[in-house]
C-alpha positions in Angstrom: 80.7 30.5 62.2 79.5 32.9 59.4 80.2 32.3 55.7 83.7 34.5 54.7 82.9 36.8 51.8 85.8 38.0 49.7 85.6 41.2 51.8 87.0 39.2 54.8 89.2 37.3 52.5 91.1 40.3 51.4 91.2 42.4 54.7 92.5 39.2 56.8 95.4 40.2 59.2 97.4 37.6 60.7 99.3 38.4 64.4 103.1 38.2 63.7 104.5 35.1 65.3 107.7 35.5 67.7 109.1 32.4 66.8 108.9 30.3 63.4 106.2 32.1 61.6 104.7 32.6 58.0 106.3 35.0 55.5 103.9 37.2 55.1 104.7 37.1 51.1 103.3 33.6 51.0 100.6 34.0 53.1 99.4 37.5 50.9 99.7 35.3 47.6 97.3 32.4 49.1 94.9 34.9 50.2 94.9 36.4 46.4 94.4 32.7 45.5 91.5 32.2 47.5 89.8 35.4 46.7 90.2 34.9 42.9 88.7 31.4 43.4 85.9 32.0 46.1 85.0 34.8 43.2 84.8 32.2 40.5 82.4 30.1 43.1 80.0 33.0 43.7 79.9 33.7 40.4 79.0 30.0 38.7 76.3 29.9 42.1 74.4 33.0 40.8 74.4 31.3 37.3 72.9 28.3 38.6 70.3 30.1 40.7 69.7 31.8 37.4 69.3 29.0 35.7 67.6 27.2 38.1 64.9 29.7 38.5 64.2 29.7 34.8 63.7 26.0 34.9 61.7 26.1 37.5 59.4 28.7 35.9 59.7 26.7 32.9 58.8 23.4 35.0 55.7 25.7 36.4 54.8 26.4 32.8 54.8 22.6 31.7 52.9 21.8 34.6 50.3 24.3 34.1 49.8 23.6 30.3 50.0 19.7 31.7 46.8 20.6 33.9 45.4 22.5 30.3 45.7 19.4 28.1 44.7 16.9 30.6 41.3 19.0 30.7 41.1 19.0 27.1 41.8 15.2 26.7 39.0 14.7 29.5 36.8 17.1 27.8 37.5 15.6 24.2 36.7 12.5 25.8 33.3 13.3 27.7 32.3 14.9 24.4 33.0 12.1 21.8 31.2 9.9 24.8 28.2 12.1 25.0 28.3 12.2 21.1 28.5 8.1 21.0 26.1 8.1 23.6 23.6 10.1 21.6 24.1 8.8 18.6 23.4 5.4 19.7 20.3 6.9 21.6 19.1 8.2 17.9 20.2 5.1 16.0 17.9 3.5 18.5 14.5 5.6 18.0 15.1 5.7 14.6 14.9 1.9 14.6 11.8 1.7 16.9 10.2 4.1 14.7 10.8 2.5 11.0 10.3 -1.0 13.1 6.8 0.2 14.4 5.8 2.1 10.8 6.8 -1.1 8.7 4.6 -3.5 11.4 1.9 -0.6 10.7 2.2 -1.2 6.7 2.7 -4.7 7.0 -0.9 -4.7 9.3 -2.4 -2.4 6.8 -1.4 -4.2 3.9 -2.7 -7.4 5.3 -6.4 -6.5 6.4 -6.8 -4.2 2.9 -5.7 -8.3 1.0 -8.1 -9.9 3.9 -11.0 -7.4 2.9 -10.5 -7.9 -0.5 -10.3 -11.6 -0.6 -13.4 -11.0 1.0 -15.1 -8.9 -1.4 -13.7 -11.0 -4.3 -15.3 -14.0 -2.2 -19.0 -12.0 -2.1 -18.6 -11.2 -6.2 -17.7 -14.7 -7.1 -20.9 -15.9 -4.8 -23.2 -12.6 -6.4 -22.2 -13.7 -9.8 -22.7 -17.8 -9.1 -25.9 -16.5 -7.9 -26.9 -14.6 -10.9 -25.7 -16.7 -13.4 -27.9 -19.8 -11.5 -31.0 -17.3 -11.7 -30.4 -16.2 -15.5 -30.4 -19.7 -16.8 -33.6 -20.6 -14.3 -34.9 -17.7 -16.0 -34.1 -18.6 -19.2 -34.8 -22.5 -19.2 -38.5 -20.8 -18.0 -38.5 -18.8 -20.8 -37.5 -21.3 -23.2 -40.1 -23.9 -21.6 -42.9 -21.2 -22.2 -41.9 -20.4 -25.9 -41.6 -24.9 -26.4 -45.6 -24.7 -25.4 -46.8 -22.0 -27.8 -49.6 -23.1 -29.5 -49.1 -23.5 -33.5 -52.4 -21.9 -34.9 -54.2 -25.0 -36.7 -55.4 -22.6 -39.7 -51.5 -21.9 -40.3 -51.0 -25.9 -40.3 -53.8 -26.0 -42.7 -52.6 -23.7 -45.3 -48.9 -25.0 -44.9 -50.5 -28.2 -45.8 -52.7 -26.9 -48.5 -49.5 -25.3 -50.0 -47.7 -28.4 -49.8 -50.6 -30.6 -52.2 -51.0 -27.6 -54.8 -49.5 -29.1 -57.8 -45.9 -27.6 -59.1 -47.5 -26.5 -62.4 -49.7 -24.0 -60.8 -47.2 -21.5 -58.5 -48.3 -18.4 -60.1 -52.0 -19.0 -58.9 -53.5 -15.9 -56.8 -53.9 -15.9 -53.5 -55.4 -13.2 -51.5 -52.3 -11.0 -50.0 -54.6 -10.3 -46.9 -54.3 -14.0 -45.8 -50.8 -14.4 -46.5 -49.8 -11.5 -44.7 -52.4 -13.0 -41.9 -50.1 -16.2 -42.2 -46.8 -14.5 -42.5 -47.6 -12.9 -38.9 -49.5 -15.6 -37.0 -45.8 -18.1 -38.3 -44.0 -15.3 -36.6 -44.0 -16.3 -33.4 -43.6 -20.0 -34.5 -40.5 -19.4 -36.1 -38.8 -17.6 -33.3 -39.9 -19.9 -30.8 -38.0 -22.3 -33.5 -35.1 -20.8 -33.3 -35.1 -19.8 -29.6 -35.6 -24.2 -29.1 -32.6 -24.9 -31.1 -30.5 -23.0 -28.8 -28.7 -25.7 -26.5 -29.1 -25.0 -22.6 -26.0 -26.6 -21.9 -24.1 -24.0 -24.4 -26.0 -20.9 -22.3 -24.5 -22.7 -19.2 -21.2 -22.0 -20.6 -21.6 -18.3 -21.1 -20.4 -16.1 -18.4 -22.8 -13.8 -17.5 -21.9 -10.8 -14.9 -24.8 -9.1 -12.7 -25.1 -6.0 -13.5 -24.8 -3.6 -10.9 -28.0 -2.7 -8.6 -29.7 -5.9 -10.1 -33.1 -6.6 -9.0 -35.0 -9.7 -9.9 -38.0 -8.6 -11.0 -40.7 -11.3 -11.1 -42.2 -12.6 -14.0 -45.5 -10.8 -14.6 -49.0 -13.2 -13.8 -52.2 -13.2 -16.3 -55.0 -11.6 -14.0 -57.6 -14.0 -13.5 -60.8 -13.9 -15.9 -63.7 -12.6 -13.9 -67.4 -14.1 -15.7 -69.9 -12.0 -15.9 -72.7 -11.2 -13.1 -75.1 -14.3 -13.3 -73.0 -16.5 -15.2 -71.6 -19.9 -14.4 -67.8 -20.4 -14.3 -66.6 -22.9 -17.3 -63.3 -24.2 -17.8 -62.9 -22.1 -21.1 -62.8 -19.1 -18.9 -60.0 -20.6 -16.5 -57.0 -18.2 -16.5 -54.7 -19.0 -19.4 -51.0 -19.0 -18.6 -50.7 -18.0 -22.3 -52.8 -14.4 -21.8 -49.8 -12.4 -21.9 -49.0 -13.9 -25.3 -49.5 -10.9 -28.4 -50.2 -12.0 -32.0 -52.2 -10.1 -34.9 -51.6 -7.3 -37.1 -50.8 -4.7 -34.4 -48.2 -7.3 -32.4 -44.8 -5.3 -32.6 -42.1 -7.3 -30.9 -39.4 -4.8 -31.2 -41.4 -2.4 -28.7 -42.1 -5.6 -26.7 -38.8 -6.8 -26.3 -37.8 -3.4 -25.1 -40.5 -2.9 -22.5 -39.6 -6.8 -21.6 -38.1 -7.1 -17.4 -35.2 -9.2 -19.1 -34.2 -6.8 -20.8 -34.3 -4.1 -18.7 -32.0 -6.2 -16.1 -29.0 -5.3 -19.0 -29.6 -1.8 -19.4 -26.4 0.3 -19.2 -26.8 2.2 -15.7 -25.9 5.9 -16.1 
């Protein structure tokens, strides 16, 4: 049976009954009724489709901007991991890298203190080694100026000097001899003075090599050669004193200078 509509409601005709019917006054004001009230049901229907239709849109909306944050959540989420994950990944290299520099300094800085323990090592030995050939040179030089000879004439006079009596100081005496004497004692004094030095207090000197030293060797008297014919005697043996200079001319300042010694000091430039 098909829905009534209010149509049908109002245009309903009922057969007349021959016995016992309806009044057809009651039956007309209970149609009325039902019309006014099947009205009032159609109505409140539409406004719940209405209303129904908006919250479904509504629900359609919700679930679409659902679908829009839940792929921004994931997205904010796959992008703070990719930015923890990179991060670390950086963190990491930049470790590696200040790890592998600091092993390189701490390598560098160990070989450069190696080498120059080294090198301090070789100048402490250089300068052991210079200082032991300075004093060999020097106790040489002091046991050739300990066996200069003393010139017996000087002796003499010294002694001749020394029985003059007191009363007589103002006696002349040639100046040529005297200035003879004043040379020849010279060397006698310095080789005085070089003997009182101690060796023990030059042992206590530091002495540093100077740099580009060379030894250079103590120069040797050339052996006397005698004459064509004559015999060899034992006064014309080579001296170990012929390099010795006394007399008039001797200058020892230009023979100190022109001395290997001291040419070993000489300011390099």
């Amino acid at each position: 049976m098909a829905n009534l509509t209010l149509e049908d409601i109002a245009n309903i005709s009922f057969p007349r009954a021959n016995f016992g019917g309806y009044r057809a006054e009651d039956v007309d004001a209970f149609i009325d009724d039902v019309q006014v009230s099947y009205d009032n049901v159609l109505k409140e229907s539409a406004e719940l489709k209405r209303k129904l239709a908006i919250l479904a849109q509504k629900v359609e909306e919700y679930r679409n901007e659902e679908d829009s944050i839940r792929n921004t959540l994931l997205s904010a989420q796959k992008l703070a991991d990719a930015s923890v994950r990179e991060a670390k990944h950086k963190a990491e290299v930049i470790v590696a890298d200040a790890t592998e520099k600091a092993e390189r300094i701490i390598l560098g800085a160990q070989k450069e203190a190696n080498s120059q323990k080294g090198e301090l090592g070789r100048l402490k030995e250089e300068v052991a080694a210079f200082r032991t050939k300075l004093l060999t040179v020097y106790k040489e030089h002091l046991q050739i100026i300990q066996q200069l000879p003393v010139e017996e004439e000087t002796v003499k006079e010294k002694e001749a000097q020394a029985a003059e009596p007191a009363e007589e100081p103002e006696a002349s005496q040639p100046e040529a001899p005297q200035e003879t004497a004043g040379e020849e004692t010279a060397p006698e004094i310095k080789a005085q003075e070089v003997v009182a030095a101690d060796p023990k207090e030059l042992e206590k000197t530091k002495v540093y090599e100077p740099v580009g030293y060379t030894e250079t060797p103590m120069p040797q008297a050339a052996p006397m050669t005698p004459p064509d014919g004559a015999q060899p005697a034992e006064d014309q043996l080579p001296s170990r004193f012929a390099s010795l200079k006394f007399g008039e001319d001797y200058d020892l300042k230009s023979d100190v200078e022109e001395s290997p010694i001291n040419n070993m000091f000489k300011k390099r430039k």
